[in-house]
DSSP file (Angstrom, degrees, kcal/mol; ACC not computed):
  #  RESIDUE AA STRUCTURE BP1 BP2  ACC     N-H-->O    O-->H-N    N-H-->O    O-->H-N    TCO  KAPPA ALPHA  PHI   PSI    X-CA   Y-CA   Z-CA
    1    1 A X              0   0    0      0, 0.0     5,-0.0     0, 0.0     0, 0.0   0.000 360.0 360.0 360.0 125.2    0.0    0.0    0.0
    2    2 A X     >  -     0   0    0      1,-0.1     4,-2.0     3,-0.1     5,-0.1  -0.439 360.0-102.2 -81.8-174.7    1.7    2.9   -0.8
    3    3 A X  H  > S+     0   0    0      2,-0.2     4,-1.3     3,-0.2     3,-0.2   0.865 115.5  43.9-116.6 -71.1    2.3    5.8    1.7
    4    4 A X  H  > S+     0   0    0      1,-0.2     4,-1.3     2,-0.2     3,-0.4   0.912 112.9  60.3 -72.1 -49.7   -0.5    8.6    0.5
    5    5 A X  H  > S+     0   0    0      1,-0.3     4,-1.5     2,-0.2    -2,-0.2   0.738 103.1  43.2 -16.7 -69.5   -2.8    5.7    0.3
    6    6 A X  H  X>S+     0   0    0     -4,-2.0     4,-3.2     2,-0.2     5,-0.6   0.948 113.2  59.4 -50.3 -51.3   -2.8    4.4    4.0
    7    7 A X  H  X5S+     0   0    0     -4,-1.3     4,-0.6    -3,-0.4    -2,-0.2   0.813 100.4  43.0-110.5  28.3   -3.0    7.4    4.8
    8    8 A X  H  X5S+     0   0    0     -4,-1.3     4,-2.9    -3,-0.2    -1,-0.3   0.843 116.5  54.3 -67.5 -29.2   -6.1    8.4    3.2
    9    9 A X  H  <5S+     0   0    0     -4,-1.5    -2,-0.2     2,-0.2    -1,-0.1   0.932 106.4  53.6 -70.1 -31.2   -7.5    5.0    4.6
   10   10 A X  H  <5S+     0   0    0     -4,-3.2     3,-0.2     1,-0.3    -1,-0.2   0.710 117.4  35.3 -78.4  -4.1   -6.4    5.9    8.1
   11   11 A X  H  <<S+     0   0    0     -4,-0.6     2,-0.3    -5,-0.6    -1,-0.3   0.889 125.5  34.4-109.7 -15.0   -8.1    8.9    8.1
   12   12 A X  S >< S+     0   0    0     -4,-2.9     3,-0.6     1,-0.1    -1,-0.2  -0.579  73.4 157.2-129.1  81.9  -11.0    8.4    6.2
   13   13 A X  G >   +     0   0    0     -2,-0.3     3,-0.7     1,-0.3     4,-0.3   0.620  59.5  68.3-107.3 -22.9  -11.5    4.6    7.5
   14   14 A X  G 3  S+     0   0    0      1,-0.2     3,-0.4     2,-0.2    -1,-0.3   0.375  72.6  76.2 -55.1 -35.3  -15.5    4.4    6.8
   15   15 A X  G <  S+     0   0    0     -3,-0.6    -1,-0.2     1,-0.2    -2,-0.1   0.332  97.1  54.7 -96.0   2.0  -16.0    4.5    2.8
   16   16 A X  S <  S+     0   0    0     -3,-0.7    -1,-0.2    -7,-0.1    -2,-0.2   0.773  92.6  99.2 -73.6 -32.9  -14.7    0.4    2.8
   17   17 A X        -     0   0    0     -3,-0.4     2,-0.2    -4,-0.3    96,-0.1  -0.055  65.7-153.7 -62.1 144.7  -17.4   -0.1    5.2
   18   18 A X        +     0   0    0      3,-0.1     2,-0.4     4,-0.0     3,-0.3  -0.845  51.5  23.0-132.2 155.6  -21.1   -1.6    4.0
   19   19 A X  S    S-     0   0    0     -2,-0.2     4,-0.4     1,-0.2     3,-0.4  -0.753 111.1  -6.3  97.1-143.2  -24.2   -1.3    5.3
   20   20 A X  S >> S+     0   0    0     -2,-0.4     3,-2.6     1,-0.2     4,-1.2   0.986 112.9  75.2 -50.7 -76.0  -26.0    1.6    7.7
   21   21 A X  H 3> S+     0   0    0      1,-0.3     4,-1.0    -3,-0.3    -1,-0.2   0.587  98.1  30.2  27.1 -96.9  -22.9    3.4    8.3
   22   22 A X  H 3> S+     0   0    0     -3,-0.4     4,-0.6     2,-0.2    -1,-0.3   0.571 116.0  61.7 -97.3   4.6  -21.9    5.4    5.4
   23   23 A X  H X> S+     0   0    0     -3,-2.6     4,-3.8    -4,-0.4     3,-3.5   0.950 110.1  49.0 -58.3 -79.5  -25.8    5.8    4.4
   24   24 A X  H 3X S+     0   0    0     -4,-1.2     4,-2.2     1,-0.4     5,-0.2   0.708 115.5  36.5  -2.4 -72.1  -25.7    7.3    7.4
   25   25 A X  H 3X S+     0   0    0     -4,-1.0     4,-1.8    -5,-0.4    -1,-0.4   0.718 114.0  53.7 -64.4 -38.7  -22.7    9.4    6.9
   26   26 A X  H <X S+     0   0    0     -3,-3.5     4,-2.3    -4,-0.6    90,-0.9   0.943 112.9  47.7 -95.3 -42.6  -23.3   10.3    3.3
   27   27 A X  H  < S+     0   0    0     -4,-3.8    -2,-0.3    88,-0.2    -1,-0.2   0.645 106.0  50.6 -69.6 -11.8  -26.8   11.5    4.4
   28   28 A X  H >X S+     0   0    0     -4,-2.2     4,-3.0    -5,-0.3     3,-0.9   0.852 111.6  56.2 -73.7 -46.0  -26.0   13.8    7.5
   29   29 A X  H 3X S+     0   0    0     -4,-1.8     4,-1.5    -5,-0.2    -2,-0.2   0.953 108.4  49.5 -47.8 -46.2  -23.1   15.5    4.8
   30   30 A X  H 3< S+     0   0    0     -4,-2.3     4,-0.3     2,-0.2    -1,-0.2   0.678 109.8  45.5 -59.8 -13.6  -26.1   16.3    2.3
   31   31 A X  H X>>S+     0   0    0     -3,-0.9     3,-1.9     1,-0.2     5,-1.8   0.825 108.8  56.5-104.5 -42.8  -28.4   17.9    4.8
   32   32 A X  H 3<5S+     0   0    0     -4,-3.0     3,-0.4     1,-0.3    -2,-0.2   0.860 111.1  44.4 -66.6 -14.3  -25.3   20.1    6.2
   33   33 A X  T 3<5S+     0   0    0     -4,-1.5    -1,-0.3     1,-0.1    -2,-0.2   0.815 112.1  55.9 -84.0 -11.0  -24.8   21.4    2.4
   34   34 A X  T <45S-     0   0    0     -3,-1.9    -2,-0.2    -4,-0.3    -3,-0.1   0.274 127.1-102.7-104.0  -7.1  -28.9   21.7    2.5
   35   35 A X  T  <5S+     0   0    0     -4,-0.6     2,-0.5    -3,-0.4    -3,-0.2   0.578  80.0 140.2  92.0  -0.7  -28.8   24.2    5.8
   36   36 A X      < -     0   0    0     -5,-1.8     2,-0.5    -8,-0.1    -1,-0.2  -0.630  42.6-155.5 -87.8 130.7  -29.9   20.9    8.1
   37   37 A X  B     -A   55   0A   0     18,-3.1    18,-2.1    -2,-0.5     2,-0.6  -0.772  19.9-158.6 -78.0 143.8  -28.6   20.1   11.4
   38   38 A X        -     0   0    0     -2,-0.5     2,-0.3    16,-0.2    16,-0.2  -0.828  23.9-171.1-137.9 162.0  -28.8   16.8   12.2
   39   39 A X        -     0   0    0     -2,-0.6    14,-2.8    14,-0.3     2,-0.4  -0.957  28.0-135.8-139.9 145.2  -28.9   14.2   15.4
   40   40 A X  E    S+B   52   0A   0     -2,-0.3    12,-0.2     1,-0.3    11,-0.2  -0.866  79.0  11.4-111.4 146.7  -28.7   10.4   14.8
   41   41 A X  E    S-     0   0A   0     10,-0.9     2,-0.7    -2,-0.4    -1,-0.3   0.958  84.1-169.9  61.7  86.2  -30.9    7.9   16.5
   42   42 A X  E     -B   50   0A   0      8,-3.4     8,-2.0    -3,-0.2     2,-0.4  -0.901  20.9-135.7-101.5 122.6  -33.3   10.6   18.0
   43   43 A X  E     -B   49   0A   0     -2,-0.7     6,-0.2     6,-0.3     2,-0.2  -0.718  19.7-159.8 -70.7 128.8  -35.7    9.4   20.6
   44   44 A X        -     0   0    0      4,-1.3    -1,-0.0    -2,-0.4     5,-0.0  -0.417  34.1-109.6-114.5 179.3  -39.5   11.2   19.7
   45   45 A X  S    S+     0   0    0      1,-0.2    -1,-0.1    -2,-0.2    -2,-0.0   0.971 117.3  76.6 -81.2 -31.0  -41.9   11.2   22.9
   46   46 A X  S    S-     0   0    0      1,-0.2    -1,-0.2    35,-0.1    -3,-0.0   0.923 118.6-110.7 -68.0 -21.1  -44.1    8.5   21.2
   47   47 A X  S    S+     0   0    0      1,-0.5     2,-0.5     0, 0.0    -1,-0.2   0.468  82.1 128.0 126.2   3.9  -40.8    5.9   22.5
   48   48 A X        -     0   0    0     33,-0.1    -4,-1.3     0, 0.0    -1,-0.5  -0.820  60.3-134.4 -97.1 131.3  -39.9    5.5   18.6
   49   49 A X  E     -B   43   0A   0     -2,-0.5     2,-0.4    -6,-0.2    -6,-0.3  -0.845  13.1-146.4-107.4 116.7  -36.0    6.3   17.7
   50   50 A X  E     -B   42   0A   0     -8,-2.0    -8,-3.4    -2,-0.4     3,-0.2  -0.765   5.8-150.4 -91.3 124.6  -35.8    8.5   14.5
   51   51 A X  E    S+     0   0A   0     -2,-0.4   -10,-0.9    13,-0.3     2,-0.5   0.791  83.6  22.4 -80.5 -13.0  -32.7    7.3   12.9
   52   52 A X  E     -BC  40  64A   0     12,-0.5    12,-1.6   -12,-0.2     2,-0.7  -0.886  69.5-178.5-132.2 107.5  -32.0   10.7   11.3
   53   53 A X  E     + C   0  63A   0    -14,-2.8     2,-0.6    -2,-0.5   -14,-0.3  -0.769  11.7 176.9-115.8  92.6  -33.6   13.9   12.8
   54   54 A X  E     - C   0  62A   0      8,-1.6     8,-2.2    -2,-0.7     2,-0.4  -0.629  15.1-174.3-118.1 148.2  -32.8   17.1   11.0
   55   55 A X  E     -AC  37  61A   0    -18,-2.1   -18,-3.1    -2,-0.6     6,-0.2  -0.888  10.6-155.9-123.2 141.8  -33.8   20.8   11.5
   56   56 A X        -     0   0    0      4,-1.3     3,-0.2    -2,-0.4   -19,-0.2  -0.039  46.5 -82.8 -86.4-140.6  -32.9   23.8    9.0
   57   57 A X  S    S+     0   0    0      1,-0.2   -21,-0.1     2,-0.1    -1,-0.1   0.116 130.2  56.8 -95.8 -12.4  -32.8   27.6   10.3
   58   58 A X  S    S-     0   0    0      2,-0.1     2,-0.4     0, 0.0    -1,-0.2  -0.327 122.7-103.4-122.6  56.6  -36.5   28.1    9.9
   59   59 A X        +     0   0    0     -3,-0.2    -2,-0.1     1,-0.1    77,-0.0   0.369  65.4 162.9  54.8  12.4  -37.3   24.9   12.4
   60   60 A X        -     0   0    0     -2,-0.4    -4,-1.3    27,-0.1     2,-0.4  -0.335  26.7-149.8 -40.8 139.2  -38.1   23.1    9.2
   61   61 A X  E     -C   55   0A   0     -6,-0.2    26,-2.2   -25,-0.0    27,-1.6  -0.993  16.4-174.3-107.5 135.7  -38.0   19.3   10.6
   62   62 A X  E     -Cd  54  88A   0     -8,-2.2    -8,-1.6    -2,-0.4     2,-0.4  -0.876  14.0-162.0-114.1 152.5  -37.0   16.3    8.7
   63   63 A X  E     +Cd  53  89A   0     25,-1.1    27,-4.4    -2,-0.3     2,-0.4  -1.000  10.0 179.0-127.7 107.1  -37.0   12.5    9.4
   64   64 A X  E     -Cd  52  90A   0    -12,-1.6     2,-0.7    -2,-0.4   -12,-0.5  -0.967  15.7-153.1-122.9 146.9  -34.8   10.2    7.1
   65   65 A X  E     - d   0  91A   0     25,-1.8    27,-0.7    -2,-0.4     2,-0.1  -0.934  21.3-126.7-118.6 117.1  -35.0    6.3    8.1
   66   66 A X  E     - d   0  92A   0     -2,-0.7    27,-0.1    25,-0.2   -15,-0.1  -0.445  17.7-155.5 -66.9 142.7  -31.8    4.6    7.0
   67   67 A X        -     0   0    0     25,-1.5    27,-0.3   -48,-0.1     6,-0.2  -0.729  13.8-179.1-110.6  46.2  -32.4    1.5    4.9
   68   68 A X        -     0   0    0     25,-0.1     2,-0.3     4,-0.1   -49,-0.2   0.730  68.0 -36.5 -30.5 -37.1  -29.3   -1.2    5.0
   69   69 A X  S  > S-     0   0    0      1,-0.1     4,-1.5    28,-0.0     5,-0.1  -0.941  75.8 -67.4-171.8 178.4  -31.0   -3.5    2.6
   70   70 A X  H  > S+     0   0    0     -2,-0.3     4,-1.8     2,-0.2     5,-0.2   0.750 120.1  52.5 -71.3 -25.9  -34.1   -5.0    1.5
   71   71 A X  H  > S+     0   0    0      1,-0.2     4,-1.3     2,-0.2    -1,-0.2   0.823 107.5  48.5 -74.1 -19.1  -34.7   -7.0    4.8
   72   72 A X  H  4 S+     0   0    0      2,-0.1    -1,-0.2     1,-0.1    -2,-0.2   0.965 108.6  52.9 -93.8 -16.5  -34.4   -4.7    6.6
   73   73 A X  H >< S+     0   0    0     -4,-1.5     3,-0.7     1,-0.2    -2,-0.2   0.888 118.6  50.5 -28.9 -50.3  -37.1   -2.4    4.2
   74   74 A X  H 3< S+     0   0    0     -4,-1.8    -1,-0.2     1,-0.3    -2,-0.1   0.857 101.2  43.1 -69.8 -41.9  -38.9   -5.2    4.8
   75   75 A X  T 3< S+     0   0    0     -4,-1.3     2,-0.7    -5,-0.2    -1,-0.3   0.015  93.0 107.5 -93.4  41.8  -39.3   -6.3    8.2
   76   76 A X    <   +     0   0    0     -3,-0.7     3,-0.1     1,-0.1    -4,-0.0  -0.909  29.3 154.9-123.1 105.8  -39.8   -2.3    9.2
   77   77 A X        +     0   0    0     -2,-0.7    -1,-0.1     1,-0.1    -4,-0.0   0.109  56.2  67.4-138.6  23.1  -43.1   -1.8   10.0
   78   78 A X        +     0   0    0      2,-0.1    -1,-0.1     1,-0.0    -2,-0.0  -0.521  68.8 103.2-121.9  67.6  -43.1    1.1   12.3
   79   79 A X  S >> S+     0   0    0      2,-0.1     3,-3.9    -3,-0.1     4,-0.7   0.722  74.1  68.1-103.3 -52.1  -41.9    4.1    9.4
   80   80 A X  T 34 S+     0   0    0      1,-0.3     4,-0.1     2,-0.2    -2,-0.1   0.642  90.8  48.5 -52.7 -30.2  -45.1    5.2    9.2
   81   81 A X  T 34 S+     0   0    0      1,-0.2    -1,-0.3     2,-0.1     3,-0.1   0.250  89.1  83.5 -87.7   9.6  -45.6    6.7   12.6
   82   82 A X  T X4 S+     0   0    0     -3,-3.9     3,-1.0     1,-0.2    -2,-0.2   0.602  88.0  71.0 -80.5 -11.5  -41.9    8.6   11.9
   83   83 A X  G >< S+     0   0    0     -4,-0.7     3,-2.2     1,-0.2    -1,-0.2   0.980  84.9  62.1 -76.0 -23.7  -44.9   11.2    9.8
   84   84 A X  G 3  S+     0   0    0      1,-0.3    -1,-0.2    -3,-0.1    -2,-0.1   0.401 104.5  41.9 -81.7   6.7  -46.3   12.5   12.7
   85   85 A X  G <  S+     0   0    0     -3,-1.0    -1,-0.3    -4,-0.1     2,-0.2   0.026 108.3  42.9-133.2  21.5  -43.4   14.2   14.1
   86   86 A X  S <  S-     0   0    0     -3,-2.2   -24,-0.2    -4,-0.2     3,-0.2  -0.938  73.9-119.2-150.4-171.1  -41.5   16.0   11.1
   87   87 A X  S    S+     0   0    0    -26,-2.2    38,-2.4     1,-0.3     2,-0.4   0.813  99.1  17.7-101.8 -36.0  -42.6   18.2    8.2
   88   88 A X  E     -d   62   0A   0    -27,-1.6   -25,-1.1    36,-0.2     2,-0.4  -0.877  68.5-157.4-158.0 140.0  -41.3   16.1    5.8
   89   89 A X  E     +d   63   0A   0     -2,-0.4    18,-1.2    34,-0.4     2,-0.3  -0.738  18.4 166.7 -98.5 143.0  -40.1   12.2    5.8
   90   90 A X  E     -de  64 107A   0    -27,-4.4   -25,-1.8    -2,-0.4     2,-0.4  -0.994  21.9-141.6-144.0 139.1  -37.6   10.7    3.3
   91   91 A X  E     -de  65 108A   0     16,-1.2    18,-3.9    -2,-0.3     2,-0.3  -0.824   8.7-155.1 -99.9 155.4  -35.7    7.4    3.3
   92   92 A X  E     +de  66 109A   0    -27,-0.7   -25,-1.5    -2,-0.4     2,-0.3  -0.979  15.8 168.4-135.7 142.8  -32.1    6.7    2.1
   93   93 A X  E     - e   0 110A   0     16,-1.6    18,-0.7    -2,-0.3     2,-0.1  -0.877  39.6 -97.1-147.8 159.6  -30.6    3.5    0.9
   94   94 A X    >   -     0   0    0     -2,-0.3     3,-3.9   -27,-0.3    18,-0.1  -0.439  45.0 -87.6 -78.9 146.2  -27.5    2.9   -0.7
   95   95 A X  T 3  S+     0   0    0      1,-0.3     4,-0.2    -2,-0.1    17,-0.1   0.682 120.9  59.9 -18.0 -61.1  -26.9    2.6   -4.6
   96   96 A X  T 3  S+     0   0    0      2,-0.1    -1,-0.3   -27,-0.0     2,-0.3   0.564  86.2 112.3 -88.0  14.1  -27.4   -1.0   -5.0
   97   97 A X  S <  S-     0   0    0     -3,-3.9     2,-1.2     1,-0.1     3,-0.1  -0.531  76.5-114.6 -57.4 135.3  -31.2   -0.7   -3.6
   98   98 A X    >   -     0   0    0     -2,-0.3     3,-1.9     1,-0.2    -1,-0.1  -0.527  28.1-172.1 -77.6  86.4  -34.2   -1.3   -5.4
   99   99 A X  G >  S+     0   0    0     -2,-1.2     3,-3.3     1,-0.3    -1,-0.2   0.749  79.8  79.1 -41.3 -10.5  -35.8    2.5   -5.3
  100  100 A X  G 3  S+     0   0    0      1,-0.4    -1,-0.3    -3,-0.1     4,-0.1   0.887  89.2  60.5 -77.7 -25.8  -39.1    0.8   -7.0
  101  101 A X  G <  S+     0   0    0     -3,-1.9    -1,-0.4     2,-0.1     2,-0.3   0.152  78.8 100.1 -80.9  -6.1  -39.7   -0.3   -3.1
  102  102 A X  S <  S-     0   0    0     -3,-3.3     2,-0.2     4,-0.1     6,-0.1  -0.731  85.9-119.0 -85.1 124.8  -39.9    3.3   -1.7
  103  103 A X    >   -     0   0    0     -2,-0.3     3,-3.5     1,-0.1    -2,-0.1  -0.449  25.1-124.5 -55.6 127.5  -43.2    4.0   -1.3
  104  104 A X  T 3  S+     0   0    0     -2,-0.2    -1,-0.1     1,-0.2     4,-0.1   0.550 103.2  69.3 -87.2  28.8  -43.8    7.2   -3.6
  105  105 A X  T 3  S+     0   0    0      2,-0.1    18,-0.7    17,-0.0     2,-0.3   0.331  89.5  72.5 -78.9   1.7  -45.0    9.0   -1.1
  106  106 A X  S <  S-     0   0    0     -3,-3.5   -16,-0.2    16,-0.1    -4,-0.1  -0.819  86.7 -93.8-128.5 160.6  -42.2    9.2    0.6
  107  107 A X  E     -e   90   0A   0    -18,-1.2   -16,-1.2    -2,-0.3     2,-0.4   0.009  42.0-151.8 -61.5 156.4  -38.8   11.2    0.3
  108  108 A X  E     +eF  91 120A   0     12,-2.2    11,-1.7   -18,-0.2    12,-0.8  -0.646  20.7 167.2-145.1 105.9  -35.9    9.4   -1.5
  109  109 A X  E     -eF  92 118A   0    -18,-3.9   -16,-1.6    -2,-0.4     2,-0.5  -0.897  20.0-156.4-129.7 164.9  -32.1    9.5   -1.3
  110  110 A X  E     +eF  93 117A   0      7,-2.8     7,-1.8    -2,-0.4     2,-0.3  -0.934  34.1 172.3-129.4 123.9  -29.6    7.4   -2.5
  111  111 A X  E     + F   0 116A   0    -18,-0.7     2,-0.3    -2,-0.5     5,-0.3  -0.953  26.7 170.2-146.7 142.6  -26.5    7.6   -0.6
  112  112 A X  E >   - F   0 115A   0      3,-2.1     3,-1.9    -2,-0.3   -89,-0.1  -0.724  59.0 -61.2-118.0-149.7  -22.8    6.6    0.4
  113  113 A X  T 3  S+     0   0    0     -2,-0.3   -84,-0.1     1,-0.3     3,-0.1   0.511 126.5  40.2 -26.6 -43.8  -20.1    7.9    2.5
  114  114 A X  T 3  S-     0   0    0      1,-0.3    -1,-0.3   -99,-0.1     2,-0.2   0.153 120.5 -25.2-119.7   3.5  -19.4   10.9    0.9
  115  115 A X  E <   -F  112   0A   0     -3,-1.9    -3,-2.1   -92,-0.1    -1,-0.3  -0.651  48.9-120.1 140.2 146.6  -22.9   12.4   -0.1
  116  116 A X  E     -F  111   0A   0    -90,-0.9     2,-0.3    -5,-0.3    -5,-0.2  -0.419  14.2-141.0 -80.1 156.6  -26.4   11.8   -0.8
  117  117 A X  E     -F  110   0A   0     -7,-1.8    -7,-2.8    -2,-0.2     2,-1.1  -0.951  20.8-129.7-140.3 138.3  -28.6   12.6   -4.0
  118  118 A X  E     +F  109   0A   0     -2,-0.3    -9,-0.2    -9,-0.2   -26,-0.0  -0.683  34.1 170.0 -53.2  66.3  -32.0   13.7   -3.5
  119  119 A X  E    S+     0   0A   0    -11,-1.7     2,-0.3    -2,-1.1    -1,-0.2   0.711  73.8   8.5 -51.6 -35.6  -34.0   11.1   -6.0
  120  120 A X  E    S-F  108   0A   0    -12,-0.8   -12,-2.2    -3,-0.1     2,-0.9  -0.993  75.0-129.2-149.9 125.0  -37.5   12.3   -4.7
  121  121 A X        -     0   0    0     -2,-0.3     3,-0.1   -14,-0.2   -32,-0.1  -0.750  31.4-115.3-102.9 134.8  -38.5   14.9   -2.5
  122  122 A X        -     0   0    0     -2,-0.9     2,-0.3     1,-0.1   -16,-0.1  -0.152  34.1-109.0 -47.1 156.8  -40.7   13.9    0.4
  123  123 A X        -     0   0    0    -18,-0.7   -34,-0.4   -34,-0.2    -1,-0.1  -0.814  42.5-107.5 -95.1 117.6  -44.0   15.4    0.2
  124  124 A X        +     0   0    0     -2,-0.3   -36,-0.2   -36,-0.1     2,-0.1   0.005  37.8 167.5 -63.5 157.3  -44.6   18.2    3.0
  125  125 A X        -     0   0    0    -38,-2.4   -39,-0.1   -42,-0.0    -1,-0.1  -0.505  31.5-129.9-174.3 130.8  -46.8   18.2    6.1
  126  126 A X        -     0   0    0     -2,-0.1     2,-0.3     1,-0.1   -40,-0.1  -0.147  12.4-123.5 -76.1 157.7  -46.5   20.5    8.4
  127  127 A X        -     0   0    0      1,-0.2     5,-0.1   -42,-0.1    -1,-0.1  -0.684  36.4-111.0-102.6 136.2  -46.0   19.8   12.3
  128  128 A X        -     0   0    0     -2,-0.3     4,-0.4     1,-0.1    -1,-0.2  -0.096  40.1-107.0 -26.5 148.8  -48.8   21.6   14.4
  129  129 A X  S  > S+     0   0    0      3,-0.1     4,-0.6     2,-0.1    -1,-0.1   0.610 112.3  59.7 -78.1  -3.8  -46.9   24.4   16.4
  130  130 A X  H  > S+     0   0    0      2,-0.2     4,-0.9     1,-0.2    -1,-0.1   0.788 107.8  40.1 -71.0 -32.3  -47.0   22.8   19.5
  131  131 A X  H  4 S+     0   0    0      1,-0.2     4,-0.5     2,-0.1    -1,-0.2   0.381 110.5  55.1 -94.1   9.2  -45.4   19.9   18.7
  132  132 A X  H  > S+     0   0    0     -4,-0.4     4,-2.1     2,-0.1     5,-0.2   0.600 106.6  53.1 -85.6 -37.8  -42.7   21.6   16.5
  133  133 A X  H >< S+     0   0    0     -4,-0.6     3,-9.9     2,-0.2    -2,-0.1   0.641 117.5  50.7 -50.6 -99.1  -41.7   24.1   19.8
  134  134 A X  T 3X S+     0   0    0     -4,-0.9     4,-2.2     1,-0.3    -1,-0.2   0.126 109.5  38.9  27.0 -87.9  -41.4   20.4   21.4
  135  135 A X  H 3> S+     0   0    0     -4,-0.5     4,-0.6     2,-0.2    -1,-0.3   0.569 114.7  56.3 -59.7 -30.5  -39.5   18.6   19.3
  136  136 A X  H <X S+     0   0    0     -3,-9.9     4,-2.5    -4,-2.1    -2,-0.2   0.890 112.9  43.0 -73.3 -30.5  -37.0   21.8   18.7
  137  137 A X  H  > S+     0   0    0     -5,-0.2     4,-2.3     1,-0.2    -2,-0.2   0.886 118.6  45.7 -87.2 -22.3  -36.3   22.1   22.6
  138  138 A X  H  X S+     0   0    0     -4,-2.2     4,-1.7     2,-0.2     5,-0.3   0.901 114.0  51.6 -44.6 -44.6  -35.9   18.0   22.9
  139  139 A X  H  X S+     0   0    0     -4,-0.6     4,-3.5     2,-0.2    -2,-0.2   0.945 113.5  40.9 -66.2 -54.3  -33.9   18.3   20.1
  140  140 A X  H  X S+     0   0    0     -4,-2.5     4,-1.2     1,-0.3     5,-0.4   0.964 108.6  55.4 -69.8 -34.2  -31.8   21.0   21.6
  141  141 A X  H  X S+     0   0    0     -4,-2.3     4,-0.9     2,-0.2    -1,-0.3   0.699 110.1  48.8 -78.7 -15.7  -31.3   19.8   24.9
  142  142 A X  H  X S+     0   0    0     -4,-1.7     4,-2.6     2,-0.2     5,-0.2   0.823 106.5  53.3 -92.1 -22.7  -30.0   16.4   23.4
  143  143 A X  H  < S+     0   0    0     -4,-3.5     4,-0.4    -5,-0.3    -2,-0.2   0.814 112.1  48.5 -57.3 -31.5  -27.6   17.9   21.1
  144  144 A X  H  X S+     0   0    0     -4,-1.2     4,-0.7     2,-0.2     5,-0.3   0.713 108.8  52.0 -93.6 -57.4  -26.5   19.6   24.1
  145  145 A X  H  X S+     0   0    0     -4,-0.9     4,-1.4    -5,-0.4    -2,-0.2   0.926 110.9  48.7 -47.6 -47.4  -26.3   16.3   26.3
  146  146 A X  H  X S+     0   0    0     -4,-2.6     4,-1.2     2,-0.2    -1,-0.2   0.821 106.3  52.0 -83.0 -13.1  -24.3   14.5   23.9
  147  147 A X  H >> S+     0   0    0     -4,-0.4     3,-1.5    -5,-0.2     4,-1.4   0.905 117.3  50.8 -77.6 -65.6  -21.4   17.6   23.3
  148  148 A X  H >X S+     0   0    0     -4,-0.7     4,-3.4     1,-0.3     3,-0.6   0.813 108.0  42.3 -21.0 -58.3  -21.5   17.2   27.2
  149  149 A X  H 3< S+     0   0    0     -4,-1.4    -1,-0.3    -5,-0.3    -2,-0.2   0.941 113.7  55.6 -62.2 -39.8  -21.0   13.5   27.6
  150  150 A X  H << S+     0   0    0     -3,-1.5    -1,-0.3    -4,-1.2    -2,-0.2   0.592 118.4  35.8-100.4 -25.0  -18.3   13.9   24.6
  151  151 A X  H << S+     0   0    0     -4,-1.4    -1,-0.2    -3,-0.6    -2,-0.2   0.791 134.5  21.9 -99.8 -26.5  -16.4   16.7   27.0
  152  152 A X    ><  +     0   0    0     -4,-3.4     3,-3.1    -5,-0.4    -2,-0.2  -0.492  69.0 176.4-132.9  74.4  -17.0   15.2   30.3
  153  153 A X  T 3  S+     0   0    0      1,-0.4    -1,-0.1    -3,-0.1    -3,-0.1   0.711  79.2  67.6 -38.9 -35.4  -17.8   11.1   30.2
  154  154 A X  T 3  S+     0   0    0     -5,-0.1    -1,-0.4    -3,-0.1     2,-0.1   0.468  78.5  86.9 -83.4  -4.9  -17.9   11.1   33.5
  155  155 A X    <   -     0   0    0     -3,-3.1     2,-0.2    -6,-0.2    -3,-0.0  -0.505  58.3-157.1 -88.3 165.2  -21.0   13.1   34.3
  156  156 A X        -     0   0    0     -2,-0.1     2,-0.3     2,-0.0    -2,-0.0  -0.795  11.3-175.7-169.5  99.4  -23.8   11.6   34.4
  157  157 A X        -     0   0    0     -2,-0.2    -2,-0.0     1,-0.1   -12,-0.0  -0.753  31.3-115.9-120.3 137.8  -27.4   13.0   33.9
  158  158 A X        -     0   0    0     -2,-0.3     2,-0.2     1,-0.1    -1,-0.1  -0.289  50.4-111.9 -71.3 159.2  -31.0   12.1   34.0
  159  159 A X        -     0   0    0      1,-0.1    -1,-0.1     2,-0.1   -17,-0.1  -0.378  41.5 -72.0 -88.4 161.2  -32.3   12.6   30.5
  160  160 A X        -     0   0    0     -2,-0.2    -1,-0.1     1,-0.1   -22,-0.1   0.093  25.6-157.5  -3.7 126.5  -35.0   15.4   29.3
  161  161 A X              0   0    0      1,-0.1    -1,-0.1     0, 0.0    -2,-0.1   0.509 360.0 360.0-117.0  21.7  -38.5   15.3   30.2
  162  162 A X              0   0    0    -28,-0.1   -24,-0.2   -25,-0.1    -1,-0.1   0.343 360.0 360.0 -69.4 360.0  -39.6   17.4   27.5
């Protein structure tokens, strides 16, 4: 392996890698060129974990539910209550997915490591304004819980009860 090679692998060790991952990865880059912030694996009140939870500058919310494969498309049979808590829902699966299997009602991006492409844009519907405040101050207060944990590991806090 030559010399600039290693160390492009050792810094950027994730684009060998298959599966969730770099979906993952490739979709949080696209929504930060798009104005989104984003949190992974978001807890909602109904007890349901948003794998992607992203907000612009005008409190705009989004929900994308990473896709590894067609079993796991498949056996996923709670997606559907991810509408009632963003403005607009989209899923992302990696290149060798079969789009035809996204419902077309729903958002579509096709993504690895390195970026996403919007295929389909989810269809809007807008969050009541009580339960968009909600969702922005959960939202903040766990982005703000995880920088925390990430400075001080050792604290150790009861969570939210927004």
């Amino acid at each position: 392996m030559s010399d600039d090679l290693a160390l492009l692998s050792a810094a950027d060790p994730l684009p060998s890698a298959g599966g969730a991952p770099p979906i993952f990865r490739g979709v949080r880059r696209a929504l930060a060129t798009r104005g989104y912030a984003s949190l992974t694996e978001f807890r909602l009140a109904s007890g349901r974990r948003a794998d992607i939870l992203a907000i612009d500058d005008t409190g705009g919310i989004l929900i994308v539910e990473v896709k590894s494969g067609v079993p796991d498309f498949r056996s996923d049979q709670k997606w559907q209550e991810y509408r009632d808590w963003c403005d607009a829902f989209y899923f992302a699966v990696d290149d060798g997915f079969p789009t035809e299997l996204i419902p077309e009602d729903c958002g579509l991006m096709v993504a690895d490591a390195y970026g996403a492409e919007v295929l389909r844009e989810a269809p809007a519907h807008k969050l009541a304004p009580a339960r968009r405040k909600t969702l922005l101050l959960r939202a903040a207060l766990t982005g703000a819980g995880r920088l925390h944990r990430i400075e001080d590991p050792m604290f150790t806090q009861a969570s939210p009860t927004v």
